[in-house]
C-alpha positions as CSV (number, residue, x, y, z in Angstrom):
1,X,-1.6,56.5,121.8
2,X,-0.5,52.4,121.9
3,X,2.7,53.3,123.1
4,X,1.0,55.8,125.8
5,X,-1.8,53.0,127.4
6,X,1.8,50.3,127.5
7,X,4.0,52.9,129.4
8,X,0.7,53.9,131.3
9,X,0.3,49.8,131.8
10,X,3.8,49.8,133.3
11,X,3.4,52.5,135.9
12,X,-0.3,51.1,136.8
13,X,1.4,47.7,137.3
14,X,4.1,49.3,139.6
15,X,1.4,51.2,141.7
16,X,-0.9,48.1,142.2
17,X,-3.8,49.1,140.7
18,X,-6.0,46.3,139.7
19,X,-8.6,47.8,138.2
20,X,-6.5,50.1,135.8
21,X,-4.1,47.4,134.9
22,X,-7.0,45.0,133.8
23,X,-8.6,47.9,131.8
24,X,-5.4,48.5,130.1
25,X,-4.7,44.9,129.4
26,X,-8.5,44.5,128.1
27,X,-7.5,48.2,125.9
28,X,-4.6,46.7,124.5
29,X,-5.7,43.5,123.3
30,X,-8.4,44.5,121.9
31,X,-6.3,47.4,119.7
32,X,-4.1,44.5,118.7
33,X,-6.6,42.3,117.9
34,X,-8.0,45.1,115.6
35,X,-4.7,46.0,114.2
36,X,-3.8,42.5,113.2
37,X,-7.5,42.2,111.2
38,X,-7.3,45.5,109.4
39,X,-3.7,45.9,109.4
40,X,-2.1,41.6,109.1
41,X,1.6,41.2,110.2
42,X,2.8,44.6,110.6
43,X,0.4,45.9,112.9
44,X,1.6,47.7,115.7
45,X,3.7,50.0,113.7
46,X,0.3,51.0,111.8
47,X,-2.2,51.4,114.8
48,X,-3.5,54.6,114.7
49,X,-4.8,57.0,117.3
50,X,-8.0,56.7,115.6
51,X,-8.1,53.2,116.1
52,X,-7.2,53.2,119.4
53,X,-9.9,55.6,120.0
54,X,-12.3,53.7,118.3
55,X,-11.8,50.5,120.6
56,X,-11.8,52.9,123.4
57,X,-15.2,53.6,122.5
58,X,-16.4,50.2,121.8
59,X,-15.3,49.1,125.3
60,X,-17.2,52.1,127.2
61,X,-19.6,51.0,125.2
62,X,-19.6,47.2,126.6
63,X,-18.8,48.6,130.3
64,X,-22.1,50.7,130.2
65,X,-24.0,47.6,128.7
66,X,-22.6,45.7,131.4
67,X,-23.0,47.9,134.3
68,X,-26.7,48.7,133.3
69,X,-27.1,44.1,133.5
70,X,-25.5,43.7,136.4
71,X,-27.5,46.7,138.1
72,X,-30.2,44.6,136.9
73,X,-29.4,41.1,138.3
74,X,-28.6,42.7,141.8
75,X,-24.4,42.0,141.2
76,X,-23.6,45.6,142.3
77,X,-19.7,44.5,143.3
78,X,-19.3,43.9,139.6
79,X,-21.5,47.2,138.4
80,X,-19.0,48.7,140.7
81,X,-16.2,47.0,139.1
82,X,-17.2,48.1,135.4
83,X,-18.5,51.6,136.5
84,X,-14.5,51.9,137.6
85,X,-13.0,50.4,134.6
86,X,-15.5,52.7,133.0
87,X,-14.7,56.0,134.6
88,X,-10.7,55.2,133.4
89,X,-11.6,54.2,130.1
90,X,-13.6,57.9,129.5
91,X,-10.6,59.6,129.8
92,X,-9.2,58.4,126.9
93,X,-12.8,59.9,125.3
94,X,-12.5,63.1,123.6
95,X,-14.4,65.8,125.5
96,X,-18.4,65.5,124.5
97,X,-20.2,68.3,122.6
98,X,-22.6,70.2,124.6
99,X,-26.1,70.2,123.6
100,X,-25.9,73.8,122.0
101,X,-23.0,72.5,120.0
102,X,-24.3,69.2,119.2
103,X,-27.8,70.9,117.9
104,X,-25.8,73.6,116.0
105,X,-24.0,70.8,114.2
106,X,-26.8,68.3,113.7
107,X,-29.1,71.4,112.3
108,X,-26.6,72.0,109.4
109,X,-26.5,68.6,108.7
110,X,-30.1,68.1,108.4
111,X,-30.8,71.5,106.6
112,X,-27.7,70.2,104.3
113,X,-29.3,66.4,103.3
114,X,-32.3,67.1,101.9
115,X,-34.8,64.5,102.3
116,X,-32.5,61.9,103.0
117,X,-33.7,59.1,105.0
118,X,-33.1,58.4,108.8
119,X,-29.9,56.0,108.3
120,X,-27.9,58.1,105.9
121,X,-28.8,61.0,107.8
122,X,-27.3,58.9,110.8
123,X,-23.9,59.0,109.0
124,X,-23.9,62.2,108.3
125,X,-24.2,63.5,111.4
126,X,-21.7,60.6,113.2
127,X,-18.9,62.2,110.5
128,X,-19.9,65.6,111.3
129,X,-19.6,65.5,115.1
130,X,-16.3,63.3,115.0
131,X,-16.9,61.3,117.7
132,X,-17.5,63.8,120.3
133,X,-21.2,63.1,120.9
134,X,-22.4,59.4,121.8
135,X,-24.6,57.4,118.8
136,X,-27.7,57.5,121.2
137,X,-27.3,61.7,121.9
138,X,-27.5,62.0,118.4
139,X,-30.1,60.1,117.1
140,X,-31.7,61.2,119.7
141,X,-31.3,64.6,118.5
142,X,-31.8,64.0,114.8
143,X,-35.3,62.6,115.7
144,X,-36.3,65.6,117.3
145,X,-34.9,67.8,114.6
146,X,-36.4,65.7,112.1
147,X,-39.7,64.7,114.2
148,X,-38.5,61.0,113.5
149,X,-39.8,58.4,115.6
């Protein structure tokens, strides 16, 4: 997937486009920087797809925090900067569970656990659906399983 965002880099360079270029520059930093902490010297030739996907994730993560503060401050040219970045960046996401899915899963975990308490059953659920469901869709969705609050 590394290799894929650099030759992806190369044609976004060559077609100008600012706003996919910076994205994939930001990507690709931050997938080396994260290689070279878990991974030391060698670590482009160990990055996984999993790691890239889980800086992908991180960084929609930061361009939804960030649109949602500059919404608030009245800078809508840079919410409509991020919101950009953002929409590229979500096609690196896998495709999200749908509601029926994500219930059908999160239901076997709880009925699974027991008792457990709120954070491990957090886990659980964050291994079951395999990173096709956001954090906040499925606490969400625990708590009402579970009538947490």
């Amino acid at each position: 997937m590394l290799a894929k965002l650099q030759k992806q880099l190369i044609v976004a360079m060559k077609a100008h486009n600012v706003i996919e270029v910076g994205a994939i520059r930001m990507l690709i930093s931050a997938v080396k920087n994260l290689a070279i902490d878990r991974y030391g010297v060698e670590a482009e030739t160990k990055v996984s797809d999993t790691d890239v996907l889980e800086v992908v994730k991180k960084q929609v993560k930061t361009h939804k925090e960030s649109i949602e503060a500059f919404t608030k401050a009245g800078r809508d040219e840079l919410a409509q900067k991020e919101k950009e970045e953002l929409d590229f960046l979500s096609n690196y996401l896998p495709a999200e569970l749908s509601d029926e899915d994500l219930r059908a899963i999160l239901s076997k975990v709880v009925s699974e656990s027991g008792g457990l308490e709120f954070g491990p059953l957090m886990g659980k659920a964050m291994t079951a659906v395999k990173g096709q469901a956001d954090g906040t869709r499925v606490s969400k969705m625990l708590k009402e399983l579970r009538s947490f609050t």
